[in-house]
C-alpha positions in Angstrom: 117.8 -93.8 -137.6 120.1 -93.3 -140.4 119.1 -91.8 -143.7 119.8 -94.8 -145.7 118.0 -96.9 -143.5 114.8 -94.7 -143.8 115.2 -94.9 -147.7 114.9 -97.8 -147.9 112.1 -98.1 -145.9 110.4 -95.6 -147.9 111.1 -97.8 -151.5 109.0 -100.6 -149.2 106.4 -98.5 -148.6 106.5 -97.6 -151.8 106.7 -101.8 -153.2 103.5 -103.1 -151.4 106.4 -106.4 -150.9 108.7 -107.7 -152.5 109.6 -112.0 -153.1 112.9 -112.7 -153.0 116.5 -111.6 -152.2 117.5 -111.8 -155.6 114.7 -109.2 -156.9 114.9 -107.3 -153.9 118.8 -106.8 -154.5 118.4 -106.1 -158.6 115.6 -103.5 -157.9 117.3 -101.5 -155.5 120.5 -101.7 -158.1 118.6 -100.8 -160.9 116.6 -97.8 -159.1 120.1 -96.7 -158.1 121.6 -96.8 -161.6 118.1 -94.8 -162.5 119.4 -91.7 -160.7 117.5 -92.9 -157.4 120.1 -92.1 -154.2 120.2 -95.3 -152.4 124.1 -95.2 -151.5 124.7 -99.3 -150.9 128.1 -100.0 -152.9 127.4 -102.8 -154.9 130.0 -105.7 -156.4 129.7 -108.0 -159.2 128.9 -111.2 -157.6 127.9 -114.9 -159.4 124.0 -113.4 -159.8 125.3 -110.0 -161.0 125.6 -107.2 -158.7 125.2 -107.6 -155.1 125.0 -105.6 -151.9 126.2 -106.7 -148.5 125.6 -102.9 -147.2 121.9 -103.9 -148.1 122.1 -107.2 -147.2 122.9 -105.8 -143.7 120.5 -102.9 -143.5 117.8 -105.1 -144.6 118.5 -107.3 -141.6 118.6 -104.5 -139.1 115.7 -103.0 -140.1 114.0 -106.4 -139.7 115.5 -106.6 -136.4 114.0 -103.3 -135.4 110.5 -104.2 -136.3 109.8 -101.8 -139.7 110.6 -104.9 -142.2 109.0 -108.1 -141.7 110.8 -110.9 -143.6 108.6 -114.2 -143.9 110.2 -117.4 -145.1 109.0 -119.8 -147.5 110.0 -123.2 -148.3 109.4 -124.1 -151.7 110.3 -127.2 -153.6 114.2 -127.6 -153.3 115.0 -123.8 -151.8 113.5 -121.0 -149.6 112.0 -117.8 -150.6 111.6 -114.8 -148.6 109.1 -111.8 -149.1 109.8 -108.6 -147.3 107.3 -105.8 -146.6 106.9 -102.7 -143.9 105.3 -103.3 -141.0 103.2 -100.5 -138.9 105.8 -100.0 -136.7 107.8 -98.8 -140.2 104.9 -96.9 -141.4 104.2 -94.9 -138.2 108.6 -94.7 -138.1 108.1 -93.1 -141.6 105.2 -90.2 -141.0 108.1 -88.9 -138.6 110.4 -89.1 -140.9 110.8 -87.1 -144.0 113.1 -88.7 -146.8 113.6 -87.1 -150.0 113.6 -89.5 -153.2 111.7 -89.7 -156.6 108.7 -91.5 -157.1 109.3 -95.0 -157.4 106.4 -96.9 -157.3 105.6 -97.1 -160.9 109.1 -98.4 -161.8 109.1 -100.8 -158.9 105.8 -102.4 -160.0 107.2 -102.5 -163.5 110.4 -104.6 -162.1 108.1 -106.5 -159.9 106.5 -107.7 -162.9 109.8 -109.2 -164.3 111.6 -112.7 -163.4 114.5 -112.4 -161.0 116.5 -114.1 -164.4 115.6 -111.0 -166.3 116.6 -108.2 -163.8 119.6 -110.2 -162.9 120.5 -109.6 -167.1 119.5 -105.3 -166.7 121.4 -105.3 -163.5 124.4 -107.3 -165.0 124.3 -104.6 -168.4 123.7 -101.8 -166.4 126.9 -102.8 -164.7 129.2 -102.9 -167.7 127.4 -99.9 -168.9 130.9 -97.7 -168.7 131.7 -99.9 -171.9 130.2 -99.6 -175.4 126.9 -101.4 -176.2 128.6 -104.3 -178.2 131.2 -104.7 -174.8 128.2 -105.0 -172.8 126.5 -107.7 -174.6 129.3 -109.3 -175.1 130.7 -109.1 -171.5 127.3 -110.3 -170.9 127.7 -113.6 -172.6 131.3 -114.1 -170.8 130.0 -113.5 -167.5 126.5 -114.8 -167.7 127.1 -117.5 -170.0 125.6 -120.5 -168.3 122.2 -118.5 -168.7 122.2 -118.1 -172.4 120.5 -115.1 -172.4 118.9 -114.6 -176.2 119.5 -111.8 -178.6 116.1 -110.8 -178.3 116.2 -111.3 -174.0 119.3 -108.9 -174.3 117.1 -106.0 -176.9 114.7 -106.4 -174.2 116.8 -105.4 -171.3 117.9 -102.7 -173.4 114.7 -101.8 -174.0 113.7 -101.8 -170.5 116.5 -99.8 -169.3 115.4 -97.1 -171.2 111.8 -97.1 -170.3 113.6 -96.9 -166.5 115.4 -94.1 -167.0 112.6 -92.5 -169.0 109.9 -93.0 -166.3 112.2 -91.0 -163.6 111.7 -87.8 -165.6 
């Protein structure tokens, strides 16, 4: 079993579940922009930064047994929740993984609309620019969500509480 695959593992254990690909992608982005080493490259994508290395561990480990993926049809699309299984949790008492506590930032983001940590993921992204670039760069890229002034102050806001709560 590779490291990586074990990590993430260990943020599901960690999650209780998680409901949807699009969360599931922005929380493991955000985590890894908060200093926690998940190593999936990530590129900007139309709902902000995406991960096909993730993408494809996430299926493996499903295939293997240690993540159970359910599928939901709702209204007009699907949803899909993702948890560890036993077979994961006994995997993961024989294997020792080294990463921060993430629970209490993971329930935080679980707490948050998919909209929302696609706008942190999106800033978080650009964040090599100044803070007016970002915003801005937000409003070119995301336009067609008309993310508010205040949405955008609360992402910021949020992204510090993050980064705060690792230390």
């Amino acid at each position: 079993m590779l490291e990586n695959h074990a990590k993430l593992m260990h943020f599901f254990a960690s999650s209780d579940e998680i409901v949807g690909r699009k969360k599931l992608q922005k929380i493991i982005y955000i985590l890894k922009k908060c200093e926690v080493p998940f190593e999936e490259r990530y590129q900007f994508h139309f709902y902000g930064p995406y991960s096909e290395e993730l993408t494809l561990r996430i299926e493996e480990l499903c295939n293997l047994g240690f993540i159970n993926e359910t599928k939901e049809e709702k209204k007009n699309y699907y949803q899909y929740r993702y948890q560890l299984t036993d077979a994961g949790n006994e995997f993961l008492k024989h294997y020792q993984v080294e990463l921060p506590a993430m629970g209490e930032r993971i329930t935080k983001m679980k707490e948050k609309s998919s909209r929302f940590l696609e706008l942190v993921s999106t800033m978080l992204y650009f964040e090599h620019l100044s803070r007016e670039e970002v915003e801005e760069k937000v409003r070119t890229v995301k336009s067609k969500q008309n993310y508010t002034v205040d949405e955008i102050n609360e992402a910021w806001g949020f992204i510090e509480e993050m980064r705060r709560t690792l230390h």
